[in-house]
N, C-alpha and C positions, 0 to 999 in steps of 0.2 A: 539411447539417452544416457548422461553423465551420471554413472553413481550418486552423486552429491544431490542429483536436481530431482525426487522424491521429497526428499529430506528441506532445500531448499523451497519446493511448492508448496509443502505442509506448512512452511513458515510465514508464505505469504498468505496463506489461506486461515492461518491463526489470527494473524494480526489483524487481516481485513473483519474478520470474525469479531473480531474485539472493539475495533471501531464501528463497524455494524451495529452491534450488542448497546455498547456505550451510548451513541447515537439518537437510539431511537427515542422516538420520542419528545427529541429537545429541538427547542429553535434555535435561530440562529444567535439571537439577542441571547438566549442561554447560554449559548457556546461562550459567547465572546464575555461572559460574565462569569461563567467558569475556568478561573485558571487550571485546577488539576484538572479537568475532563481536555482541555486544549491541548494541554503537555501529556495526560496521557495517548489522548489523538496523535500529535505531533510525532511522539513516539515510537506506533505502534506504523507511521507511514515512514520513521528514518526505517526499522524493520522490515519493511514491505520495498522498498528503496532499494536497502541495502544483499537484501535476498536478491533483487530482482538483476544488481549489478555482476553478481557473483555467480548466478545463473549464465547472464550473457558471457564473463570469462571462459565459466567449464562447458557450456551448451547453447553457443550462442543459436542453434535452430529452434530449441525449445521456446528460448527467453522471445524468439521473435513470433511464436504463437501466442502472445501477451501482446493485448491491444497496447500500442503508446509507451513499449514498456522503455522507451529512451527519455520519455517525456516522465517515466514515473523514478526512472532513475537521476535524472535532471532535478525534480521536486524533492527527492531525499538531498539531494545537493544542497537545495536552497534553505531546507529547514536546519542541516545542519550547519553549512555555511554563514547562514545568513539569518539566525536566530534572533536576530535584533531587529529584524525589518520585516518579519513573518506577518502577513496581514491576515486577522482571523477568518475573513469572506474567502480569501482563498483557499483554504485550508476547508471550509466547508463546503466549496463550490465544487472539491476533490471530495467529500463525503457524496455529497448529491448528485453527482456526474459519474465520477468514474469509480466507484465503486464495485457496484454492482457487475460491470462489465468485465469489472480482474475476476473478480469472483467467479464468475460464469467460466472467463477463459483458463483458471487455474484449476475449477473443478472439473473441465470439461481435460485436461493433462491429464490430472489425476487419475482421474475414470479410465482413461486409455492405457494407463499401466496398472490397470486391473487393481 
């Protein structure tokens, strides 16, 4: 494993942590009526994105035990690319979907390097 991708895991596993945290509890209709919790969400996945880009650079084996992670690097794309046209369901339908599943696959890295 690439020196870096610890360091990079613990970042994705922060952020998800934080959209997680933020999250709970709220609906959908809350989301889309809350601007900072959006943009903080929004944020915490360009991070989650952008870790997950910089992983496949320095380790691309690891970044590929990450469910989708070209699909999660493609979505930090669009949030920052495409800030204007960001639809808030999508943006939730990534809280309620794949979520959970980074989580699992990053803590499950983690654990393996002890």
């Amino acid at each position: 494993m690439h020196p870096r991708a610890p360091k990079l895991l613990e970042d994705i596993r922060n952020a998800a942590d934080f959209v997680k945290t933020a999250t709970q509890g709220v609906a959908l209709e809350q989301f889309k009526q809350d601007r900072l919790l959006r943009q903080a969400v929004e944020r915490n996945f360009e991070i989650i994105g952008e870790a997950v880009r910089r992983l496949e650079k320095d380790d691309p084996d690891t970044a590929a035990r990450i469910t989708d992670y070209r699909r999660i690097i493609a979505f930090r794309n669009v949030l920052i690319h495409g800030y204007d046209v960001i639809d808030p369901a999508i943006v939730w339908s990534a809280i309620a979907d794949d979520l959970a599943p980074l989580l699992r696959d990053v803590q499950a890295l983690l654990k393996r390097l002890g």
